[in-house]
C-alpha positions, 0 to 999 in steps of 0.5 A, spaced: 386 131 930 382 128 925 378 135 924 385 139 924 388 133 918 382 133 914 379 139 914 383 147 917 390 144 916 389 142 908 385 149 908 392 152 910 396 148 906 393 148 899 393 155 898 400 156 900 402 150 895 397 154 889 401 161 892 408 157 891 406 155 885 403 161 882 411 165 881 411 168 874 418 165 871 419 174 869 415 179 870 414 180 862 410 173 863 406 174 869 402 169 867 408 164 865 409 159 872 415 157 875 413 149 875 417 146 881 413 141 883 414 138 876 421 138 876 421 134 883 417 129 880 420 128 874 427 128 880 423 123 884 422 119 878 429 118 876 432 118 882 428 112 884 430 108 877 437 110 877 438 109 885 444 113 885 446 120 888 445 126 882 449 131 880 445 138 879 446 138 871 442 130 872 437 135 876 435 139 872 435 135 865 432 128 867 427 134 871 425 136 864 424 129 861 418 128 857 417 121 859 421 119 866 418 113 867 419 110 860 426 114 857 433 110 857 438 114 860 445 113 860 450 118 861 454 119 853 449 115 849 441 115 850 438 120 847 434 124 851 427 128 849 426 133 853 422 139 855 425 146 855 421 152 859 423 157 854 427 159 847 432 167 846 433 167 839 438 173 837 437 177 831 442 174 827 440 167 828 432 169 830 430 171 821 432 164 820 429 160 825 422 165 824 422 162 817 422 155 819 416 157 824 413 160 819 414 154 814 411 149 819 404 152 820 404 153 826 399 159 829 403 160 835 409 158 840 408 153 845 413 156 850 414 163 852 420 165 847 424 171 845 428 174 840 434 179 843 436 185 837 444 185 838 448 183 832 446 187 827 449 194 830 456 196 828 461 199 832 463 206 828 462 212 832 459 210 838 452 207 842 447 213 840 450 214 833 451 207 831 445 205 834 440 210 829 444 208 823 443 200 825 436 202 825 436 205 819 439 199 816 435 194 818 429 197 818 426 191 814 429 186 818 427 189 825 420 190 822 420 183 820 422 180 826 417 184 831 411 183 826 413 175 826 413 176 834 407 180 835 403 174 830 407 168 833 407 171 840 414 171 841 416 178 845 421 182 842 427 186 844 428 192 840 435 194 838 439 197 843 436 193 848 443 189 849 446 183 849 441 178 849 445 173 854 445 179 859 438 180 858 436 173 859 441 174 866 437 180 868 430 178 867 429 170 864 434 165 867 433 163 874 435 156 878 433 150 875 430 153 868 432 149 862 433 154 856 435 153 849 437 159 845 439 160 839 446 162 840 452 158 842 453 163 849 446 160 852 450 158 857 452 165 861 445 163 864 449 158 867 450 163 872 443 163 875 443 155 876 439 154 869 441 148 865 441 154 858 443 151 852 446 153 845 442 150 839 441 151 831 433 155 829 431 148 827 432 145 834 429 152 837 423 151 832 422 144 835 421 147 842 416 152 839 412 148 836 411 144 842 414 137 840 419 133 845 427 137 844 433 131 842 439 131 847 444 126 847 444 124 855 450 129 856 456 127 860 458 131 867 465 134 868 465 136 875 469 143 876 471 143 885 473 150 887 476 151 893 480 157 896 478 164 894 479 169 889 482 176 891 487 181 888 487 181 880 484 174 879 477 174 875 472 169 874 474 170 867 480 167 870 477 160 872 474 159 865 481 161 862 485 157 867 479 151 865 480 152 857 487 151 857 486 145 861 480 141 856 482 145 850 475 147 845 474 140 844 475 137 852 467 139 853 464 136 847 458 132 849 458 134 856 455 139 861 461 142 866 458 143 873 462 147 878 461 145 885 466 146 892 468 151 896 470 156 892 464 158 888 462 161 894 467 166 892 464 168 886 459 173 884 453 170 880 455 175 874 462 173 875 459 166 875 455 167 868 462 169 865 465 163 867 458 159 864 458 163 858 466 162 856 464 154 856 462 154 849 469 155 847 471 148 850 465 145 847 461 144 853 454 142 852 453 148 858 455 149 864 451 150 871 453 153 878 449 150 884 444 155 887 448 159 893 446 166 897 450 170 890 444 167 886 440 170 891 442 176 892 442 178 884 435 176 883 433 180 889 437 186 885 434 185 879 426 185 881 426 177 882 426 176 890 420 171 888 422 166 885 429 167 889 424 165 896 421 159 892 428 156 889 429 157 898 424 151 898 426 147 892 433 147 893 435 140 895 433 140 888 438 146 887 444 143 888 448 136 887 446 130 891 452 128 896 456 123 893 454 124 886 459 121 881 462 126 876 466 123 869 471 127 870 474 132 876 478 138 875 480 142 881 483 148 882 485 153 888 482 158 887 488 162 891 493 160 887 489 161 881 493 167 877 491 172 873 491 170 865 490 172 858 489 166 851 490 166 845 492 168 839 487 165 834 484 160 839 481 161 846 485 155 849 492 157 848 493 159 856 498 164 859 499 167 865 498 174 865 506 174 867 507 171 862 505 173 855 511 179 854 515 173 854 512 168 850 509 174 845 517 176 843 519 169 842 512 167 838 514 174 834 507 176 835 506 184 836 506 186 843 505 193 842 496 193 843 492 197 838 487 196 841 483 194 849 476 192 848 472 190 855 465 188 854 461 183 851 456 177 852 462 175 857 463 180 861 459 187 861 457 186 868 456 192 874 462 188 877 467 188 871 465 195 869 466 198 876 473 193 876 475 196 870 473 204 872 477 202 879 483 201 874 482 207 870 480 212 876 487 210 878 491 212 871 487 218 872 490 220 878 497 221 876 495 223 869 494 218 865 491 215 859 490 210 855 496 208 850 492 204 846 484 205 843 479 203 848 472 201 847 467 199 853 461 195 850 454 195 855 451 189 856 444 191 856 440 197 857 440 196 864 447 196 865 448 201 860 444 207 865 446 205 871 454 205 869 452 213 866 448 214 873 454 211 877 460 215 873 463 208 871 461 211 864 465 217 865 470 215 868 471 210 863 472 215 858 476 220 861 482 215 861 481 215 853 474 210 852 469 210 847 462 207 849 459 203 844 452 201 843 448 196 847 450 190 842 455 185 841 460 189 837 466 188 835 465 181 838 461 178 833 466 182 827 460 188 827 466 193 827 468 198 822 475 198 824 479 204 821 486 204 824 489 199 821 489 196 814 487 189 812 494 183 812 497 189 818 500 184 823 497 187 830 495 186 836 488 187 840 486 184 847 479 184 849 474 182 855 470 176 849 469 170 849 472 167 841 479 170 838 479 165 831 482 169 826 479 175 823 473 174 828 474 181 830 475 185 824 476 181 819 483 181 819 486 175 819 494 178 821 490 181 827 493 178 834 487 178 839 488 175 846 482 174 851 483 176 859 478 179 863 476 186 863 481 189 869 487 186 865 484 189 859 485 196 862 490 195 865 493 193 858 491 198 854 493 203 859 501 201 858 499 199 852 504 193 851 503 186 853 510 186 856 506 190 862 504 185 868 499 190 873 501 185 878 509 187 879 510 192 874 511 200 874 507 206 870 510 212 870 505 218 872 505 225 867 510 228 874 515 222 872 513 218 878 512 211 878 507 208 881 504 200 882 496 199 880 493 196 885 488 190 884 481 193 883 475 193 888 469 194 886 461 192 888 459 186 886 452 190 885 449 197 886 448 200 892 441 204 890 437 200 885 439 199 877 437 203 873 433 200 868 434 206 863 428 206 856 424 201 855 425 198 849 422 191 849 415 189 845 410 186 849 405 180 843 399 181 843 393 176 845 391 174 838 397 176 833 392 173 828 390 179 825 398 181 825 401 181 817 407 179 816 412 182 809 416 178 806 418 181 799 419 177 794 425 181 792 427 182 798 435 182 799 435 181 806 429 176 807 427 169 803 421 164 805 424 158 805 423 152 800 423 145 803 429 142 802 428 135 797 426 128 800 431 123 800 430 119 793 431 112 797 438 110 794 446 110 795 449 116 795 454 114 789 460 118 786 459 124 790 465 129 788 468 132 794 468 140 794 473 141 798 478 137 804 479 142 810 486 143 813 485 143 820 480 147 824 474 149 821 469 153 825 462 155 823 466 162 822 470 159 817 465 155 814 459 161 814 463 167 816 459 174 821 461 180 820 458 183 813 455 178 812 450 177 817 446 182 813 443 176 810 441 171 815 435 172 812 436 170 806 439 162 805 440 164 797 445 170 799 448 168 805 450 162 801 455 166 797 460 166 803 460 158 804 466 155 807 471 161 805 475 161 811 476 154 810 484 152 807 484 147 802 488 143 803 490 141 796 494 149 795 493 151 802 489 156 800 482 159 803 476 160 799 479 156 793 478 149 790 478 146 784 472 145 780 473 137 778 468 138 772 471 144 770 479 143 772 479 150 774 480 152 781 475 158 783 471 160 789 467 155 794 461 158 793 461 158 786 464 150 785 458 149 789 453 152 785 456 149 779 455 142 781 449 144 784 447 147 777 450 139 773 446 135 779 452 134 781 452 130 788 457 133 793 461 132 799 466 136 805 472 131 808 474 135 814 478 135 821 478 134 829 472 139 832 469 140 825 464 146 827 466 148 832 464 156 835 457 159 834 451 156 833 449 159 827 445 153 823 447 157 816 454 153 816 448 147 816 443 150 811 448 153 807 451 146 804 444 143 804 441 148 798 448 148 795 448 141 794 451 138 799 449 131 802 455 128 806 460 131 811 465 126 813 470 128 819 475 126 824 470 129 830 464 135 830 463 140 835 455 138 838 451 144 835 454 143 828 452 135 828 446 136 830 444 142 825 446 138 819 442 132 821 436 137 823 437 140 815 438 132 812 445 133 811 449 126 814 454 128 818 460 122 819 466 121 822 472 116 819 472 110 824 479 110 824 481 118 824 487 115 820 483 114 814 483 122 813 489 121 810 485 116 804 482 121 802 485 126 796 480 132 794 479 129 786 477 123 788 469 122 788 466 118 794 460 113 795 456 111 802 453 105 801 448 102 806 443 107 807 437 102 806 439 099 812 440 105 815 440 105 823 442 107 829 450 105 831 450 101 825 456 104 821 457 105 814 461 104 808 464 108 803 468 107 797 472 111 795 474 111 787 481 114 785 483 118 778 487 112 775 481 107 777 482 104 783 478 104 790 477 102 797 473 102 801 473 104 809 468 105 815 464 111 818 461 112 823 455 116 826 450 118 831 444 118 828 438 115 833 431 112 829 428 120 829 434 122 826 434 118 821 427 120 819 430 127 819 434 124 813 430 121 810 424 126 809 429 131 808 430 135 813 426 135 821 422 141 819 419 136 813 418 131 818 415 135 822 410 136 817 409 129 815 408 128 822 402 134 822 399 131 816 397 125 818 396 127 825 390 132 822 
C-alpha cells in the first residue's frame, strides 16, 4: 500500500494532471494553456474568506484574482485587480490601443491578443466587392496593424475574416476564460461560460502590458429561465423580453447570470445572442453556466479538449447551490412571445403582435425599406438556417421579399458553410444580398442608396443597437431589433402590420397561406466548413519587424502624452456644451465615415460630440462660443478655448456614455481641452475610459442640481489636493450677473485612479511607474 501510495500511484497520476494541464486555450496557440488548477485555487481561497455560496459570475472573477488572499471584496464597492487570460481588439478600436502600446515601450504583449478586421468594410454592392474595395481603402491601416501585431505578438485577422465576436466564439472563448476586448459586445463569449468583457484600449494595454487590470467588484442580477422555447420564439427574444424590463441602464455595474431550467433549451449560439445584447442594458457582461449545449459546440468547432477538461472542473462551472443574487428575474420561457424594440432605443419592448398597432398610433412608418439579418448578434449556422427555413417557405408559393434584404455572415466559417449548405442561395432567391463577413450596416458602414437623408422610413434588423442615425446616419430612420426569423418574415410582407404567428400571406396563385415557425440545426450535420484562411500567425521574435508611421499620415498619428495635472483647482472652466438627454458615446464620438480615423486622435476629433443636443437651442452640433458669443460647431468651440488655454467642461444626463466601447469619446475631449465632465450617471466603460485619459468624471450628489447649472455660467471644482477615494467635491458654480453657489459631486475614483489624474493619463503613469522600476 505504501509502494502504491508513494511511488506507482503518483507515477499514474502526475502525468494525468500535466496532460490536464497541457489544453491549449486555441489551436492558434498551441503552447498557451487553459489553467484550471489557478482558477480552483484562487475559488478555494475566496470561498474560504468569503464563507458563503458562489455565483458562476464570483467564479470566475474572484478565480482571476491577483492576489486572493489580500484583496477586499464587496459586491458594487471594492475594486478589484484582476488577471485576464487574453485581450481582441477590432480594427476600429485596435489603431488606437496599438499606439498606446507602442507608447508604452513595451517589446511584446504579456498575454495571448488579437486583433479582428471587421469594421472598416462598407456595405455597397455585396461581400467580395466590398471587401476588394475595403482593402484598397485601408491599405495603410491594415498594414499597420498587421505590422504592429507581427512586432508586438499580437495574431491578427485579416479583413474578411468576420466579426470579431464570432471568431472569438468559434476559436478563443471557452467556460471559465476571462477576457476583455475592446468592444462593447465582448460579452457574446458569454455564451461559451466566459466572463468576457467590453473596455476602452487603455485598459486592454494595461493587460497587454502585464500589470493587474481594475474592475469595480460587479454586482449579480440573476436571470432564472424555466420552460421552453419553441415556435417562433428566439433567444433574441429573452434578451429583448430582458432589455424592456432593466432598461440600458438597469445593468450598469453588474454581471447578469442566467441560471434554471430553461437554459438548457437554448443553443450555446443562441446563448451568445443573449449574452451579446447585455451591452445594451449596461451590463458589465453576461455569463450561462456551462451545460451539454457548451459542449456540443466546442466539439463542433474543433475543441472537444478543452470540452473533456471543462467536464472535470465543472463544479467550478457552474453557480454553487444557494448562492445569493442582487436581483432576480425570472421568465418562462413557454410564454415568452416573440418581440421587436425600438424605435431609437433598444429598451422600448414590443411584442411582435403588437408593433402594427402601436407604430400607427406613434405615427412611425410601418411600411419596412429594408430587413437586415446578421451581425455580431445573431449571424449564427442556427439563425441563417431559421431564417432560410422562413424564406424556403415564401418561395414555395412564389414569393419574394417586399422590402430589401440583406444577410451579413458572421465569419468566414459561417460564410462557407451557409454557401455549402444552400442557406446562402436560398437566402438570396427570396430577394437577399450577401454582404461582406464584417459588421456592416451595424456599425453605419452602409452606402445606403434608396432613401434620402431626413426621409422618415422604417428598417428592421437582427442587431444589437438602434440609436438614432446609427445604421445609416439617417436620424428619420425608424430602426427596430427582433430576431433573424422575425426579420424575414417581416421584410417578406414587408409592413410591421404583419404577425407570422397568426397573419396570412397571399401566394402569387392568390392563395393565402400561414408561415410555419422555422425549424433549423442548431449546428451542421457535416463539419463547418472553415473556408480561406485569413488569420496571420506573429512570429517568434517580431523584433526586427518595422512598423510605419507617417507623419503625414491622414489615418495614423503617434500619440503625444497628454499634460500632468499642474497640482492646482480647476478654476473658472467655461462649459462646452450642457446635453439634453441621452448622449451615448455614438453621439459624443460618432462611427460611420468617421471610423476612418481612429488612427488619427487630431482628426477624429473633428466629430466630437456633434450628436449631442444642446440644450440651450435644441440643437446638435451647436453651442455657443462664450468668449466669442457666437454659436458654431462643437468641435471648433473646443479647439478655440483650447487655442486661448481656456479650461473647459461637459454637463450631461442619465447614463451619459452609454453604448460602444469607443475610448475616443475619452481621448477626444481629453486633446481638445476638456478636464471635467459632470453628469447625473455614466455607463461603466465610458467612466473608466475618461479616468484612464485624465479626465474627471463626476456625478451631481443631488441629480437635481443638473438644473443649477446654465451653459454661460463657468464652473470651479475645488478640493483636488485633498483628492480621494468617497471624499466628494465641490464645485462653484459662477453666474453672469455675479452670483454663485456651490453643490457637491461625487465620484468613483479609488488611490490608482487618482494617480491616473494626477499624472495625466494611466499610460503616463504606467510609464512613471516603468522609470523608477528600471
Amino acid at each position: 500500500q505504501h509502494a502504491l501510495n508513494s511511488g506507482i500511484r503518483r507515477y499514474h497520476v502526475a502525468p494525468a494532471l500535466c496532460q490536464r494541464a497541457k489544453v491549449a486555450m486555441s489551436h492558434f496557440e498551441p503552447n498557451e494553456y487553459i489553467n484550471y488548477e489557478k482558477l480552483e485555487k484562487n475559488i478555494n481561497i475566496v470561498r474560504k474568506r468569503l464563507d458563503r455560496p458562489l455565483t458562476l459570475s464570483e467564479k470566475i472573477v474572484y478565480g482571476h484574482l491577483d492576489e486572493p488572499e489580500k484583496q477586499e471584496i464587496e459586491r458594487g464597492k471594492t475594486y478589484l485587480r484582476l488577471r485576464p487570460d487574453r485581450v481582441a481588439m477590432q480594427d476600429a478600436t485596435a489603431q488606437m490601443a496599438m499606439l498606446q502600446f507602442i507608447s508604452s515601450g513595451l517589446p511584446k504583449v504579456a498575454v495571448p491578443s488579437t486583433i479582428h478586421c471587421d469594421h472598416l468594410i462598407e456595405a455597397q454592392l455585396g461581400g467580395e466587392k466590398d471587401l476588394r474595395r475595403a482593402k484598397d481603402i485601408n491599405q495603410e491601416v491594415y498594414n499597420f496593424l498587421a505590422t504592429a501585431g507581427a512586432k508586438y505578438g499580437v495574431g491578427f485577422w485579416k479583413p474578411g475574416s468576420g466579426i470579431i465576436h464570432q471568431i472569438i466564439l468559434e476559436n478563443y472563448s471557452y467556460p471559465g476564460v476571462m477576457l476583455i476586448g475592446t468592444d462593447s459586445h465582448t460579452p457574446n463569449g458569454g455564451g461559451l461560460g466566459g466572463i468576457c468583457i467590453g473596455v476602452g484600449g487603455a485598459d486592454a494595454v494595461d493587460v497587454m502590458a502585464g500589470i493587474p487590470w481594475e474592475l469595480k467588484c460587479p454586482k449579480v442580477i440573476g436571470v432564472k429561465l424555466t420552460g421552453k422555447l419553441s415556435g417562433w420564439t428566439s433567444p433574441k427574444d429573452v434578451i429583448l423580453k430582458v432589455a424592456g424590463i432593466l432598461t440600458v441602464k438597469g445593468g450598469t455595474g453588474a454581471i447578469i447570470e442566467y441560471h434554471g431550467p430553461g437554459v438548457d433549451s437554448i443553443s450555446c449560439t443562441g446563448m451568445a445572442t443573449i449574452c451579446n445584447m447585455g451591452a445594451e442594458i449596461g451590463a458589465t457582461t453576461s455569463i450561462f453556466p456551462y451545460n451539454a449545449r457548451m459542449k456540443k459546440y466546442l466539439g463542433k468547432t474543433g475543441r472537444a479538449d478543452i470540452a473533456a477538461l471543462a467536464d472535470e472542473f465543472k463544479q467550478h462551472l457552474v453557480p454553487d447551490s444557494g448562492c445569493q443574487y442582487d436581483q432576480v428575474i425570472e421568465i418562462n420561457l413557454s410564454e415568452l412571445k416573440p418581440h421587436i424594440n425600438g424605435p431609437f432605443t433598444p429598451d422600448l419592448a414590443h411584442p411582435v403582435s403588437d408593433i402594427g398597432a402601436v407604430a400607427e398610433k406613434e405615427g412611425w412608418p410601418v411600411d419596412i425599406r429594408v430587413g437586415l439579418i446578421g451581425s455580431c448578434t445573431n449571424s449564427s449556422y442556427e439563425d441563417m438556417g431559421r431564417s432560410a427555413a422562413v424564406a424556403k417557405q415564401a418561395l414555395a408559393h412564389g414569393l419574394k421579399c417586399k422590402s430589401k434584404f440583406t444577410i451579413t455572415p458572421g465569419s468566414e466559417q459561417i460564410r462557407a458553410t451557409i454557401e455549402r449548405d444552400g442557406y446562402a442561395k436560398v437566402l438570396r432567391d427570396v430577394g437577399g444580398l450577401v454582404l461582406a463577413n464584417a459588421c456592416g450596416p451595424c456599425i453605419g458602414q452602409w452606402d445606403r442608396k434608396d432613401i434620402k437623408k431626413g426621409e422618415k422610413n422604417t428598417i428592421v434588423t437582427s442587431y444589437n443597437r438602434n440609436f438614432t442615425g446609427r445604421n445609416d446616419a439617417n436620424p428619420e430612420t425608424h430602426a427596430f431589433v427582433t430576431s433573424p426569423e422575425i426579420v424575414t418574415a417581416l421584410s417578406i410582407a414587408g409592413t410591421l402590420k404583419f404577425n407570422p404567428e397568426t397573419d396570412y400571406l397571399t401566394g402569387a396563385d392568390g392563395k393565402k397561406f400561414k408561415l410555419e415557425a422555422p425549424d433549423a440545426d442548431e449546428l451542421p450535420k457535416l463539419e463547418f466548413d472553415p473556408g480561406q484562411d485569413t488569420y496571420q500567425y506573429p512570429p517568434k521574435d517580431g523584433s526586427g519587424q518595422h512598423v510605419d508611421v507617417s507623419p503625414t499620415s491622414q489615418r495614423l498619428q503617434l500619440l503625444e502624452p497628454f499634460d500632468k495635472w499642474d497640482g492646482k483647482d480647476l478654476e473658472d472652466m467655461l462649459i462646452l456644451i450642457k446635453v439634453k438627454g441621452k448622449c451615448t458615446t455614438d453621439h459624443i464620438s460618432a462611427a460611420g465615415p468617421w471610423l476612418k480615423f481612429r488612427g488619427h486622435l487630431d482628426n477624429i476629433s473633428n466629430n466630437l460630440l456633434i450628436g449631442a443636443i444642446n440644450i440651450e437651442n435644441g440643437k446638435a452640433n451647436s453651442v455657443r462660443n462664450a468668449l466669442t458669443q457666437e454659436f458654431g460647431p462643437v468641435p471648433d468651440t473646443a479647439r478655440y478655448y483650447k487655442k486661448m488655454g481656456v479650461k473647459w467642461a461637459v454637463i450631461g444626463d442619465e447614463n451619459y456614455g452609454e453604448g460602444s466601447s469607443r475610448e475616443h469619446a475619452a481621448l477626444e475631449p481629453r486633446h481638445l481641452g476638456g478636464r471635467v465632465i459632470i453628469t447625473k450617471s455614466f455607463a461603466r466603460i465610458h467612466e473608466t475610459n475618461l479616468k484612464k485619459q485624465g479626465l474627471l468624471p463626476l456625478t451631481f450628489a443631488d441629480p437635481a442640481d443638473y438644473n443649477k447649472i446654465h451653459p454661460v455660467d463657468k464652473l470651479s471644482i475645488v478640493g483636488l489636493a485633498d483628492f480621494a477615494p468617497g471624499k466628494p467635491l465641490k464645485c462653484i458654480i459662477k453666474h453672469p450677473n455675479g452670483s454663485q453657489e456651490t453643490i457637491m459631486l461625487n465620484h468613483t475614483f479609488n488611490e490608482s485612479q487618482i494617480e491616473w489624474f494626477q499624472a495625466g493619463s494611466a499610460l503616463n503613469r504606467m510609464k512613471e511607474l516603468q522609470q523608477k522600476s528600471s
